[in-house]
N, C-alpha and C positions, 0 to 999 in steps of 0.2 A: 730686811732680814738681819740676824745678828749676827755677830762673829760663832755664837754656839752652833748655830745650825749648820756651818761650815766644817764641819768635822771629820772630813775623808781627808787622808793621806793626802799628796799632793802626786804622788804618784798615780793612784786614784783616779786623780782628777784629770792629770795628764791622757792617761791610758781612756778613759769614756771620753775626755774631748777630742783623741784620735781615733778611735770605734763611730760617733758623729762626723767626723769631717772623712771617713771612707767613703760611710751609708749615704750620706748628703751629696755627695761627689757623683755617682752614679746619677743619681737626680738630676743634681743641678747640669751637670755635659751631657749625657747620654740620652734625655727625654729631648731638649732641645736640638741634638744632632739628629735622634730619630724622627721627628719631624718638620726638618728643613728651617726651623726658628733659631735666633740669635742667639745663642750661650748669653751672653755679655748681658741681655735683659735678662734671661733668666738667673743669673746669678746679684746682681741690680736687685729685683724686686722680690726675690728668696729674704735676700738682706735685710731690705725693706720690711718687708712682711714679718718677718722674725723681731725687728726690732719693736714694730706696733704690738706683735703679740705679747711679748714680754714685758710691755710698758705696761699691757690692758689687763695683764694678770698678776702684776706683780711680782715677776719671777720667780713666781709657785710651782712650774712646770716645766723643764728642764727639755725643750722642744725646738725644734730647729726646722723651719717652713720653706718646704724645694716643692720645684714640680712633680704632678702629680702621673706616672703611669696610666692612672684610669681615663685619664683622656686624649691619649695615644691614637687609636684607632681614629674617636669622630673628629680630632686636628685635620689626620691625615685627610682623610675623603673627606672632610668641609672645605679645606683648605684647597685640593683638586678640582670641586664644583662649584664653590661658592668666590672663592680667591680670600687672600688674606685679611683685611678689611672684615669682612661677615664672619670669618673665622674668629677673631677678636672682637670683634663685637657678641660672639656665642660665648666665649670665652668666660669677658666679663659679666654673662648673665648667669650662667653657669655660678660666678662670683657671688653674684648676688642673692641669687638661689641658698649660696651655702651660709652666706652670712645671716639670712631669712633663719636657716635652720639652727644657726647656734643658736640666735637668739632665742628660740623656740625653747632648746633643752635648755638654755640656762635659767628661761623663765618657770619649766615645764619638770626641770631635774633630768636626772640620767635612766632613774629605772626602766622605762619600758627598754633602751636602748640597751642599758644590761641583761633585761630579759630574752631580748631578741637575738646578741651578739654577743654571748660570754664568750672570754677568752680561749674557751675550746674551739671557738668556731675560728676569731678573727687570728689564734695563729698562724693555723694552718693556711688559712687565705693568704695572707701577708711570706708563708715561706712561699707557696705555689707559685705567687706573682715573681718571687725572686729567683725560683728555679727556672720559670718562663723564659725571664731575661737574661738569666745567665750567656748561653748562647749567640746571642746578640751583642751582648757587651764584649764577650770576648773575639767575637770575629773582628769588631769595631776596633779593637785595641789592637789588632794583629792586623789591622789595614783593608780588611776584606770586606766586602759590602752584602 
């Protein structure tokens, strides 16, 4: 990239890289407190993960890689019948699953996924999940279980 492209305020840039490290923060404590997994990996392999992604994109895409909410629930009850081990081993296929699929769009392009998910839909989704958790995060913060 060049110096040109660099052209926001520093203020700017201050103020979005503290609006990321709010949003990211919930992620990275709150998903692994909620269920029963190590912060310390999950902040480890966010890092990790963020730093490949940026390498593999050329830091075209201003994106920062935390845990994911969406798999909250089948952690919890995998991890109760299955035990941790098979959890993680879902986990990582799960992984591989999504990795199966970028490759897909980037060989395949983005439109049908724009067709199916304009940003009318994937707002709302993304506020919903954040108003879900509201509550929880806050009881979390306030020491209450």
């Amino acid at each position: 990239m060049t110096q040109q492209e660099f052209n926001d305020p520093l203020w700017r840039t201050i103020l979005s890289g503290a609006q990321m490290l709010f949003v990211a923060f919930g992620a990275l404590v709150l998903m692994p407190l909620i269920t029963g997994l190590d912060p310390n990996v999950a902040l480890f392999t966010a890092g990790l993960g963020t730093l490949l992604f940026q390498i593999i994109t050329g830091r075209q895409v201003p994106v920062f890689l935390a845990s994911s909410f969406a798999f909250i629930t089948p952690i919890i009850l995998a991890k109760g019948q299955f035990g941790l081990a098979a959890t993680m081993g879902g986990v990582m296929a799960a992984g591989f699953v999504y990795t199966f699929l970028g490759l897909a769009v980037k060989i395949k392009g983005t439109g049908f996924i724009d067709r199916l998910l304009p940003p009318v839909v994937i707002g709302p989704v993304i506020i919903s999940i954040g108003l879900a958790m509201a509550p929880i995060a806050a009881n979390m913060a306030m020491g209450k279980t």
